[in-house]
N, C-alpha and C positions, 0 to 999 in steps of 0.2 A: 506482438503483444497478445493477441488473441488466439494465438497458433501454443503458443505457452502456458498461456493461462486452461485452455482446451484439456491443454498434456497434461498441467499438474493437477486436473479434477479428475479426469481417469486414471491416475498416479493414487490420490485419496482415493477413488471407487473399488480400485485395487487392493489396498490395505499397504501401499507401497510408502505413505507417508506418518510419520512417528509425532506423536504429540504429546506434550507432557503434561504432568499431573502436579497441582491445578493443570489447566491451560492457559492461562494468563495470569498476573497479577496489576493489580488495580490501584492507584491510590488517587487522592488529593492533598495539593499544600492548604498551608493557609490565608490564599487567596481563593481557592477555588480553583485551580489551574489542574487540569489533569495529567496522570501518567500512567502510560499501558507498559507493558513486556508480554510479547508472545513469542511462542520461538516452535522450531519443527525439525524434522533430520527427512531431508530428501533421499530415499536410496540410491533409486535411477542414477542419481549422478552423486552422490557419497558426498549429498553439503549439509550442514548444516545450521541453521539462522537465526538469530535472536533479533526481534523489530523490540525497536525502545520507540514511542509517540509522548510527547508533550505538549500540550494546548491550553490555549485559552479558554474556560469553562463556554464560552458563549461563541468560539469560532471555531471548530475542528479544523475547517480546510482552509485555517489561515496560510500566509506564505511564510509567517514567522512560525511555526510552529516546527518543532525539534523532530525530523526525522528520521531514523538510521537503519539500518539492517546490515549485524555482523554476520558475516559468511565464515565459517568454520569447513578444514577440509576433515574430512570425518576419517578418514585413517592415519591419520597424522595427529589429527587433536589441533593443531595451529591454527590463525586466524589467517586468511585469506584476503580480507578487505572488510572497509567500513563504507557500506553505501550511499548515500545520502538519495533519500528517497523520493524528494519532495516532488520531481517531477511523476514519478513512476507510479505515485499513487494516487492522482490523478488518474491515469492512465488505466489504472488496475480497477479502480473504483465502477468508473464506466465500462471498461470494456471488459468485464467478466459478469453485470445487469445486462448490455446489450447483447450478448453473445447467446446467454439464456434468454432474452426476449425474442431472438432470431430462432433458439431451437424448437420454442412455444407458442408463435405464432403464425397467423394463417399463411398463406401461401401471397396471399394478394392484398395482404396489410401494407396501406402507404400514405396513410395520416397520423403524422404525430403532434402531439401535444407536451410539449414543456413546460412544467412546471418548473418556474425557478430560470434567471437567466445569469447565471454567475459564471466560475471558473468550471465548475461539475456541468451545468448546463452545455455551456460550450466544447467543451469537450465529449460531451454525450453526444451532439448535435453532427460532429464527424464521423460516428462509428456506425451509427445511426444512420447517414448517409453510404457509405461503407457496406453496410449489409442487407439496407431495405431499398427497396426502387421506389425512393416518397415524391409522393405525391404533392402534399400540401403540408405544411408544420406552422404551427399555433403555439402562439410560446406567449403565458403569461407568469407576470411577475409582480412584484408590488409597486417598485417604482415604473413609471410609465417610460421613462428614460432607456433603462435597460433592455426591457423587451422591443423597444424600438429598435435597440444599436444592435439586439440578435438576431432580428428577423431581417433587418439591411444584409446581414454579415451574411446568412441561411440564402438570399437571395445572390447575391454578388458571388461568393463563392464558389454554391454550390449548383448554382441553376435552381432553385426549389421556390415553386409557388407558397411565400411565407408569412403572414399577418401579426402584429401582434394582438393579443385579445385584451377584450376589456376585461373579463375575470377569469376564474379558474372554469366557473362552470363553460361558459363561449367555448372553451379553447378544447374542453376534454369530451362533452356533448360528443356521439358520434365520431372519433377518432379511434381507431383503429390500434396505435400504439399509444403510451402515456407513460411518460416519467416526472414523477418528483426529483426535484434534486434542489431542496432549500436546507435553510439551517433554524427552521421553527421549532420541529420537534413538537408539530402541532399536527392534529387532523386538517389536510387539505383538502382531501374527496370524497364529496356523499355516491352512498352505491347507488343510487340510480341515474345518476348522471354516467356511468360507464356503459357501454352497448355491448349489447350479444356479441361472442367473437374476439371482446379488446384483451390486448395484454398490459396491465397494470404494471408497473417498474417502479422500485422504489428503496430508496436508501436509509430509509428511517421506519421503522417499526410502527410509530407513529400516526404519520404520512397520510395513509390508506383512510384512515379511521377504522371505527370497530366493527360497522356493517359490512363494509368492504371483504375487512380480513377474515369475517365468518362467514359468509355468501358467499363468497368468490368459488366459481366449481373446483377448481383448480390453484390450491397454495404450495408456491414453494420456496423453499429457502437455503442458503448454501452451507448453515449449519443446524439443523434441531437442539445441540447444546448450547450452542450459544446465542440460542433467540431465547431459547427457555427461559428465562429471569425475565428479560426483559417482555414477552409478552404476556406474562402471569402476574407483572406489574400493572401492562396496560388496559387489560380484558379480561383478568380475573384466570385461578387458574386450570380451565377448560380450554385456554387458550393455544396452547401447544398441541396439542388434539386435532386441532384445524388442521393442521401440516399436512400434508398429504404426498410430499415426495421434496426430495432435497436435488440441487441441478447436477450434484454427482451421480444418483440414481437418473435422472432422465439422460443422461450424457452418456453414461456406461450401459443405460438400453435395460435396466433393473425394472426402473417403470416408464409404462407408457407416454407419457406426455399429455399433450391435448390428443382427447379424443374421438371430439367434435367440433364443426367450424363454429359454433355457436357460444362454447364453454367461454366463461369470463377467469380469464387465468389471473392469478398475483403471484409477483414474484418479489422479495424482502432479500436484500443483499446486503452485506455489510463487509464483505473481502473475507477470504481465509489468509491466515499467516502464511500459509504455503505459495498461496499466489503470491503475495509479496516476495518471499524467499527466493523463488523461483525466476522472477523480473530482474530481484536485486541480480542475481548469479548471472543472468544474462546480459544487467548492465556489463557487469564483471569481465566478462569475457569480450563484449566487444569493446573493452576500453584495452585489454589487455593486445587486443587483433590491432587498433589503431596507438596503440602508445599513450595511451591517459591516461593521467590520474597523478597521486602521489604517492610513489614509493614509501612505504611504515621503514625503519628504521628496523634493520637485522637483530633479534635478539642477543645479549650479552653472553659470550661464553662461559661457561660455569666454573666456578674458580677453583 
C-alpha cells in the first residue's frame, strides 16, 4: 500500500497522471445522502478509473456506504473490473497521511496522539507503528469505552506503552505525532497545545482549527485545488495562501520539507483519485495472480 501510493504521487509530480475537467462531480439526494465521481488515466501502466462514493450525509466511513472504482484498459477502451473499495480506502486514507507524516517528521518522533478511536483510528495506529519506533500513544475519544478498547489493543498488539486520555488537550500536550481522525467536522485542536517539532495529521479541513491551519510553519496538502473551496469556506478567502507545498512537491524533492527540528508542520489529507485508482488496479491484479473475483460476462457480438 505505501510502496503504491509513494509511486502514484511521483507519477502526479511527474505530469504522468491525467485529470478531468471539472474533476469531480458532486451531488446530493433528497435525504441528504451524498455522491462523488472522480476518475484519472494512470499512464505508467495505461488504466484508467472512475471512483463513484455514496454516503450517509453524517457518516463517510460508514461500512454501508457505496464504494467502487472502474478500471478501464486505456488502449482498448474496455472495462477491466469493478472494484469494490470499501476495504482499500480505509487503507489509502491512512496510509498516504502517515507516510507524509513519516517524510515530515523528526527523526526521533515517538509520541502519538489520536484523536478519534474508530475504524480510521485503528488503522492509522498500525502504519503508524509501521514506520515510527513509538514510544508512548495517547488516544482520546469521546466515548470513554473506545479509547479504552484502543489503547488495550495499541498495548497487546503492538508492544506500545499506550493510555487512554481524559481529553483531547492530555493526549496532544507534548506529543510528537497527532492525528485527527473523527467524523465531527469540527475544530478539535487549539494551536497552543501543539509543541515545537509536532507534526499535525489530519483528515478534515476542519479538524486543525483556524489558528493551527495559519501558524503552522509548515502547511501541506495532497491537492491545492481541492482544498481550495473548502478552505475559503472555513478561514475566509486568504486561506489557500497558507499552503505552502503539496506532499507531491516534498516527495518529488520540488520542496524542501521541514527545515528545522522545531517547525510545527500540518498536513490536510483527503486521498487523491489517483491513489485510489492506483490501489483498485492493484487489488486487480492480485486477485487476478490468485483466481478471484467474478468474471463480467463477455460482451454481445455485434449483429
Amino acid at each position: 500500500m505505501l510502496a503504491e501510493i509513494e509511486r502514484v504521487i511521483a507519477w502526479d509530480a511527474q505530469g504522468l497522471v491525467r485529470w478531468p475537467s471539472p474533476p469531480n462531480m458532486n451531488m446530493r439526494d433528497r435525504y441528504e445522502n451524498h455522491y462523488h465521481l472522480k476518475a484519472c488515466i494512470l499512464d505508467e501502466i495505461s488504466v484508467a478509473g472512475f471512483r463513484l462514493v455514496s454516503h450517509n450525509a453524517t457518516d463517510e466511513t460508514s461500512q454501508d456506504a457505496t464504494r467502487f472504482v472502474v478500471l478501464v484498459d486505456v488502449e482498448s477502451s474496455r472495462p477491466l473490473a469493478f472494484v469494490d473499495e470499501t476495504w482499500t480506502y480505509a487503507q489509502r486514507t491512512v496510509a498516504s497521511i502517515v507516510m507524509a507524516a513519516r517524510r515530515l517528521a523528526r527523526e526521533d518522533a515517538g509520541t502519538l496522539a489520536l484523536v478519534g478511536a474508530g475504524r480510521l483510528a485503528t488503522t492509522a495506529l498500525e502504519y503508524y507503528t509501521r514506520l515510527f519506533k513509538l514510544r508512548e500513544v495517547r488516544i482520546a475519544s469521546r466515548r470513554p469505552e473506545t479509547r479504552a478498547a484502543l489503547a488495550a489493543k495499541a498495548s497487546e498488539k503492538y508492544g506500545i506503552d499506550a493510555r487512554a486520555a481524559e481529553n483531547i488537550e492530555s493526549a496532544v500536550r507534548g506529543a510528537d505525532l497527532i492525528l485527527t481522525a473523527t467524523n465531527s467536522a469540527a475544530a478539535m485542536l487549539e494551536e497552543s497545545w501543539v509543541a515545537p517539532g509536532a507534526v499535525v495529521a489530519t483528515l478534515d479541513s476542519a479538524e486543525p482549527g483556524r489558528d493551527l491551519v495559519e501558524k503552522a510553519d509548515l502547511f501541506v496538502v495532497d491537492s491545492r485545488e481541492q482544498l481550495k473551496k473548502e478552505l475559503t469556506e472555513l478561514f475566509g478567502a486568504e486561506a489557500p495562501g497558507w499552503i505552502d507545498a503539496t506532499v507531491a512537491e516534498v516527495v518529488s524533492g520540488k520542496h524542501p520539507g521541514r527545515t528545522s527540528a522545531a517547525q510545527r508542520v500540518l498536513i490536510v489529507t483527503q486521498g487523491m483519485a489517483s491513489q485510489d485508482v492506483a490501489l483498485a488496479n492493484l487489488a486487480y491484479q492480485r486477485a487476478l495472480e490468485r483466481g478471484l473475483g467474478q468474471p463480467m460476462a463477455a460482451a454481445l457480438p455485434d449483429d
